[in-house]
Steps between C-alpha positions, in 0.01 A plus 500: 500500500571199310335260708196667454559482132580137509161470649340670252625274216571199652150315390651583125807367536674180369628190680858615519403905567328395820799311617671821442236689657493246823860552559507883448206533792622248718834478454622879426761543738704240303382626168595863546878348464378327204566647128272343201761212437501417852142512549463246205737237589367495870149427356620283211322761262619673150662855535237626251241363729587780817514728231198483375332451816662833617337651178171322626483691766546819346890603523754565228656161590612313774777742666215757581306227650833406725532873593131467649588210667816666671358783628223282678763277676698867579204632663434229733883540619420778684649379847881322466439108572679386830620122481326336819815379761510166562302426817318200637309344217131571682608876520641519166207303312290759665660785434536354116113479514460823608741655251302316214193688622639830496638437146157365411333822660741729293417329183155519548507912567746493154163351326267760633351670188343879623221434231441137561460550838228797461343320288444204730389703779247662269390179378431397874299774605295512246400134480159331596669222622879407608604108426854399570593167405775326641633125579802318704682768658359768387198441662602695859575816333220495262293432874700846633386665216122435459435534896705892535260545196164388621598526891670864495347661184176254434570484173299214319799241492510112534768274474407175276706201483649449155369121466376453151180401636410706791635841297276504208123463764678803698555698213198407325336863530849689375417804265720817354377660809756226710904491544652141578836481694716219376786429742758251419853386644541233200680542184357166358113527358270524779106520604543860562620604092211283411216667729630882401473342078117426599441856694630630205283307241209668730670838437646538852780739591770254636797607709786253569753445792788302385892430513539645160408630178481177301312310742203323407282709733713839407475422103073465529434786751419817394720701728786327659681572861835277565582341797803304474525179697834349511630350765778346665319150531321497147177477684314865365557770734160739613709775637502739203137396386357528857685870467351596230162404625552709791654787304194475233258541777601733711511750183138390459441592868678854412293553210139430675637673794139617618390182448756349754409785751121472482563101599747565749254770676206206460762222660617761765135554611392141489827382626458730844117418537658140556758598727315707704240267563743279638650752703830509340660864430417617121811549229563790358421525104832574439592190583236287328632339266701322771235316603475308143 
């Protein structure tokens, strides 16, 4: 897909290419109307220059790269958009919100990679330790994450605070053996690109969570899930990312499906043992997981 490729080459790209690569993630909707011409007057760049950064990215020229980028925008029209009526403006401003989630949702599930995302749940399970790094916003879903993790599964995870000072003592033990998590709502340069840059300096697998492709957090990690985040107020939405959170964990839970049974039977025991003693009637252990 070619926001994957952008990803891949961005670091090696000139000033002017990553303005063309910015757009073409971000903006694509509006550039899949966009021929080479267009594309280089709305950026203020040479014709030549989409050309060759077309050719950068391995296609014949910039049509083939246009063709990519049409068929991306065609599969996420896969339900006919219905104009909102005009209703009060609390109900409609609502209603926009929610319809900006849903398109937010559907972009995200366009992004899912079948390879990426084995590879990231390999990476998981077979890591020593499970650091997820996260700021702002993006804190509460990194929070969701790392306690369904070490709650549900008790895998070794721990959220850590993506302070410049704080990070570095908490990760001072990292090895090859580790994964850091790097989840980010920001396009702009953030704490979170920097931390995955050092796990990776101590040869650390690094996964990211970001809004796209060519953000700092996506262009460092290793193996990138996106989560887009726009919103109707401009303030970063954590619908899609907290989605994908829940989506990435509950095919963890799936995979280490004895796992998840042994600790429900130990909860179920220990849970009862309580209840009883208190004289209150016992659950059933199909219903368990209720009780979290």
């Amino acid at each position: 897909m070619f926001q994957e490729r952008i990803a891949q080459y961005y670091t090696r790209l000139g000033k002017n290419q990553k303005k063309i690569a910015d757009f073409l993630t971000q903006q694509y909707h509006e550039a899949a109307f966009m021929n080479a011409s267009a594309l280089s007057q709305q950026l203020g760049v040479d014709p030549a220059t989409v050309t060759r950064f077309a050719q950068k990215l391995g296609y014949a020229g910039y049509p083939e790269l246009l063709g990519e980028i049409q068929a991306a925008v065609r599969k996420e029209i896969r339900v006919s958009y219905k104009p909102l009526a005009k209703r009060a403006d609390e109900e409609s401003l609502f209603l926009q919100s929610l319809s900006q989630e849903k398109e937010n949702l559907e972009r995200a599930i366009t992004h899912v990679r079948g390879e990426t995302l084995a590879a990231v749940i390999s990476t998981l399970l077979s890591a020593r330790n499970v650091y997820v790094i996260a700021q702002g916003l993006a804190k509460g879903p990194a929070e969701i994450l790392v306690t369904h993790l070490r709650s549900l599964l008790e895998m070794p995870a721990q959220l850590v605070a993506a302070e410049q000072l704080s990070a570095p003592m908490r990760l001072s033990t990292l090895t090859d053996e580790d994964v850091v998590i790097g989840i980010s709502l920001s396009a702009l340069h953030d704490d979170t690109a920097l931390i995955l840059r050092l796990a990776q300096s101590r040869g650390t697998k690094t996964i990211g969570l970001a809004t796209s492709h060519t953000s700092p957090t996506a262009s460092i990690a290793d193996l990138i899930l996106v989560c887009p985040a726009e919103s109707t107020t401009g303030i970063p939405s954590v619908a899609s990312l907290t989605a994908v959170v829940s989506a990435l964990f509950q095919v963890i839970a799936l995979r280490e499906r004895d796992r998840l049974t042994r600790l429900k039977q130990g909860f179920h025991t220990n849970l009862n043992w309580l209840l009883e003693d208190r004289g209150e009637k016992p659950v059933q252990e199909a219903d368990i997981l209720r009780q979290l």
